[in-house]
LOVEX-936129 format. One record per residue (C-alpha): residue in three letters; x, y, z. Coordinates in nm, 2 decimals. Example, Ala and Ser with C-alpha at 12.3 -4.5 7.8 and 13.67 -1.06 7.14 Angstrom:
BEGIN
R   residu     east    north       up
R      ALA     1.23    -0.45     0.78
R      SER     1.37    -0.11     0.71
% end
This chain:
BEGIN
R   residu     east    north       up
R      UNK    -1.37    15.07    12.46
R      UNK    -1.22    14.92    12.13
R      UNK    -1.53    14.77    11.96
R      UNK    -1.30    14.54    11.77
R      UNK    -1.15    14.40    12.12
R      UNK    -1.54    14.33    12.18
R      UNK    -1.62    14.14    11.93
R      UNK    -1.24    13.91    11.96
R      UNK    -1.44    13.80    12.29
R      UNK    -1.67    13.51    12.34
R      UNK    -1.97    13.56    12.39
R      UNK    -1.96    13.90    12.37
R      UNK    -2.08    14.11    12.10
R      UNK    -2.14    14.47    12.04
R      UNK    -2.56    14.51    11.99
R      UNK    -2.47    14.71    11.63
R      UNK    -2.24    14.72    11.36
R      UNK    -2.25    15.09    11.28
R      UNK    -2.10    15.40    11.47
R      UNK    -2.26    15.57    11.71
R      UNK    -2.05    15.89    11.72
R      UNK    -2.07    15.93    11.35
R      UNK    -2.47    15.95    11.44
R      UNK    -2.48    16.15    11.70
R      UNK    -2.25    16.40    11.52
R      UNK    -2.48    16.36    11.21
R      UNK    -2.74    16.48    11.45
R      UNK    -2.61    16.74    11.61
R      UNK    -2.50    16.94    11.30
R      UNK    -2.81    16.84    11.08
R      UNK    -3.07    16.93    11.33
R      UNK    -2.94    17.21    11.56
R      UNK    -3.30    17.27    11.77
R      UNK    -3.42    16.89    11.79
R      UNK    -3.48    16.73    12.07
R      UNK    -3.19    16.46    12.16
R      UNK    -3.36    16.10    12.14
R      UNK    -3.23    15.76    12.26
R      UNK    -3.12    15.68    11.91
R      UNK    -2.92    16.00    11.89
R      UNK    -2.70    15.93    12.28
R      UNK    -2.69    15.54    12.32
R      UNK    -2.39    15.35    12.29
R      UNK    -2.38    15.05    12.07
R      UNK    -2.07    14.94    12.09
R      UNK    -2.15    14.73    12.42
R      UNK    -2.01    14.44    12.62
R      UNK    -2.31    14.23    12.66
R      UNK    -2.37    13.83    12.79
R      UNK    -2.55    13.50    12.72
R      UNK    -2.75    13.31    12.97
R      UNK    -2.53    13.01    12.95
R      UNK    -2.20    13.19    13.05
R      UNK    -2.03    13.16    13.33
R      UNK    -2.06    13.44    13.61
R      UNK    -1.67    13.41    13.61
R      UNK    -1.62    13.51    13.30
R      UNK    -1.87    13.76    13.29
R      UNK    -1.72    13.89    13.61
R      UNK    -1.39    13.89    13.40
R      UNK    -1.56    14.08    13.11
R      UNK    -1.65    14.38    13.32
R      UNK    -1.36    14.43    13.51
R      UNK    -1.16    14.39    13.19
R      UNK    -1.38    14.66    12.98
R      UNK    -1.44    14.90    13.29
R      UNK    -1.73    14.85    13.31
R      UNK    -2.05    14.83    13.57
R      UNK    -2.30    14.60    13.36
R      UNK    -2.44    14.52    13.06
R      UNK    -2.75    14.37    12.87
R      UNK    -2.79    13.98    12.82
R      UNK    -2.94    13.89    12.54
R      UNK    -3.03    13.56    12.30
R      UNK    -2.88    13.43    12.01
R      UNK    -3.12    13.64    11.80
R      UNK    -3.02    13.99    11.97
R      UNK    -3.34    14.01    12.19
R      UNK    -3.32    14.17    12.50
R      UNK    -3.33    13.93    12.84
R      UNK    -3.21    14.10    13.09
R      UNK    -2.95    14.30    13.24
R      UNK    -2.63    14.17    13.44
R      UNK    -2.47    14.46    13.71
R      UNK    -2.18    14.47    13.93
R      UNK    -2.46    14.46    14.17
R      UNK    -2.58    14.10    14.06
R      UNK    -2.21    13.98    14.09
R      UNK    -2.15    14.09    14.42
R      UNK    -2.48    13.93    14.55
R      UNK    -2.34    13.65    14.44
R      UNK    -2.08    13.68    14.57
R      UNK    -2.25    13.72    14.87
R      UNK    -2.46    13.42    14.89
R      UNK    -2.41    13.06    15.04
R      UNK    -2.52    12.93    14.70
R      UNK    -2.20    13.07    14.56
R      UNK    -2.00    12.90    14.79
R      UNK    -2.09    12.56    14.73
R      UNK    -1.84    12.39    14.54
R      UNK    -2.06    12.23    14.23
R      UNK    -2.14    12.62    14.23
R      UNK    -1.85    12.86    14.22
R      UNK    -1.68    12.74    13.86
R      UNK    -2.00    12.66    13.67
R      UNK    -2.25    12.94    13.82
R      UNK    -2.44    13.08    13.48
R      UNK    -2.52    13.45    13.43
R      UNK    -2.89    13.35    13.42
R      UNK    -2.90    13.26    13.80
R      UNK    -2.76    13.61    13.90
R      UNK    -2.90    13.87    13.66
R      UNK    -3.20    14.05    13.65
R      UNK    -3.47    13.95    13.42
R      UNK    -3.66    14.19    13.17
R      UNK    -3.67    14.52    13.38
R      UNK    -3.71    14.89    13.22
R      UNK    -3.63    14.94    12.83
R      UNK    -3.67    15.23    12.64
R      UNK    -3.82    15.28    12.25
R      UNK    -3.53    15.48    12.04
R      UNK    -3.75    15.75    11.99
R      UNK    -3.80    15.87    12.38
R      UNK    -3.66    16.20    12.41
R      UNK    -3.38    16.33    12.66
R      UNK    -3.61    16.46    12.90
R      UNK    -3.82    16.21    12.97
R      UNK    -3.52    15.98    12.96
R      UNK    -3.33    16.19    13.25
R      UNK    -3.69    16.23    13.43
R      UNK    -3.63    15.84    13.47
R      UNK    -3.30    15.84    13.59
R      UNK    -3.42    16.08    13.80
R      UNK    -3.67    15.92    13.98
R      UNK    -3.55    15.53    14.02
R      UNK    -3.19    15.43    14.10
R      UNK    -3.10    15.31    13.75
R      UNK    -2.80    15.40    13.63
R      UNK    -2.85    15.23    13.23
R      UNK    -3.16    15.20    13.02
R      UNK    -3.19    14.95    12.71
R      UNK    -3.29    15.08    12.38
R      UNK    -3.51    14.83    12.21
R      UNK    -3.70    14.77    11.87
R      UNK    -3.95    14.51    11.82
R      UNK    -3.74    14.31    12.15
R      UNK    -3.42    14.37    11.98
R      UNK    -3.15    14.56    12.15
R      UNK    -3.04    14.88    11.98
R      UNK    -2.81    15.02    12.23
R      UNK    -2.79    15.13    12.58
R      UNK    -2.82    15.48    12.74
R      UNK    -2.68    15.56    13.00
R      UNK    -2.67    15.87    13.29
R      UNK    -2.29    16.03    13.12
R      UNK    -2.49    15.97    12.74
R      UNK    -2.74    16.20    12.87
R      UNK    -2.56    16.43    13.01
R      UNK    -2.32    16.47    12.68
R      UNK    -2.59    16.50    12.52
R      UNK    -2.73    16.81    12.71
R      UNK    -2.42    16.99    12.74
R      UNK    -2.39    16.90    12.36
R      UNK    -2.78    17.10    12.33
R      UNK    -2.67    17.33    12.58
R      UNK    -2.36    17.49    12.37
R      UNK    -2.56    17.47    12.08
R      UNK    -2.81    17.70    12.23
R      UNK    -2.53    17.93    12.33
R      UNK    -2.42    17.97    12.00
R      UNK    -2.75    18.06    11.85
R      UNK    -2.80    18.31    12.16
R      UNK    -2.48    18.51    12.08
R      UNK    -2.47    18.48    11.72
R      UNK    -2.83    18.51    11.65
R      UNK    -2.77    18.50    11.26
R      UNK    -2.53    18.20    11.27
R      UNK    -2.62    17.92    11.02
R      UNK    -2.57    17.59    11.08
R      UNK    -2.36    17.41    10.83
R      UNK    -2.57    17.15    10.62
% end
């Protein structure tokens, strides 16, 4: 997803200005035995809504971006809800929809799902993939102080174990292999 692309949009905007991947590499070569945390996997470069826009567009966004859902938040950056491919399709679904006052002025805020789970950037990667283990979630919010960070999802979590995972393998067959610095 081209962050630039992103930001061309209305009403879309990416929930950071600075590069994830440069982080996470950062991370991974700094700090060879931590403990992956939020901050390390989430993506910030996101596709996220405002209340007032149209389900249409929104609909538009994530068929456009490939992808399944995304946060909605306020014009400060905090953290409302979250609008899925799930929402749009009960919509979809509904009589409401149908109505013809309805289907071009519908607003993200009648479809998506308010508040719900979030996550603190310092939660580590097991106890994030316990949750995705036990509930049907597929993306978690990352907040700070009610403003959204980022957003991990299931694939960040499992880069990020295959990432610890050769890591470990290298340290088990080359026992006196430094890290670089």
């Amino acid at each position: 997803m081209n962050p630039a692309a992103l930001n061309a949009c209305s009403g879309f905007a990416p929930a950071s200005n600075w590069s994830s991947i440069g982080l996470r590499q950062e991370i991974f070569m700094r700090e060879p035995n931590q403990i992956l945390t939020a901050r390390d996997l989430m993506s910030t470069s996101l596709v996220t809504f405002r209340q007032e826009q149209t389900i249409l567009d929104a609909i538009q966004a994530l068929t456009k971006y490939g992808v399944s859902g995304g946060p909605v938040i306020d014009d400060e950056g905090r953290f409302i809800g979250i609008l899925s491919e799930l929402d749009c399709l009960r919509m979809l679904a509904s009589d409401e929809f149908y109505q013809e006052e309805q289907e071009e002025g519908a607003l993200v805020s009648q479809f998506m799902t308010s508040g719900g789970k979030t996550i603190p950037p310092d939660l580590g990667i097991y106890a994030i993939s316990h949750y995705f283990l036990t509930t049907s979630i597929r993306r978690l919010p990352v907040l700070a102080e009610e403003k959204l960070l980022g957003q991990i999802s299931r694939r960040d979590v499992l880069r990020g174990m295959e990432e610890m995972s050769r890591k470990r393998l290298v340290r088990k067959r080359y026992p006196d292999y430094l890290q670089p610095a």
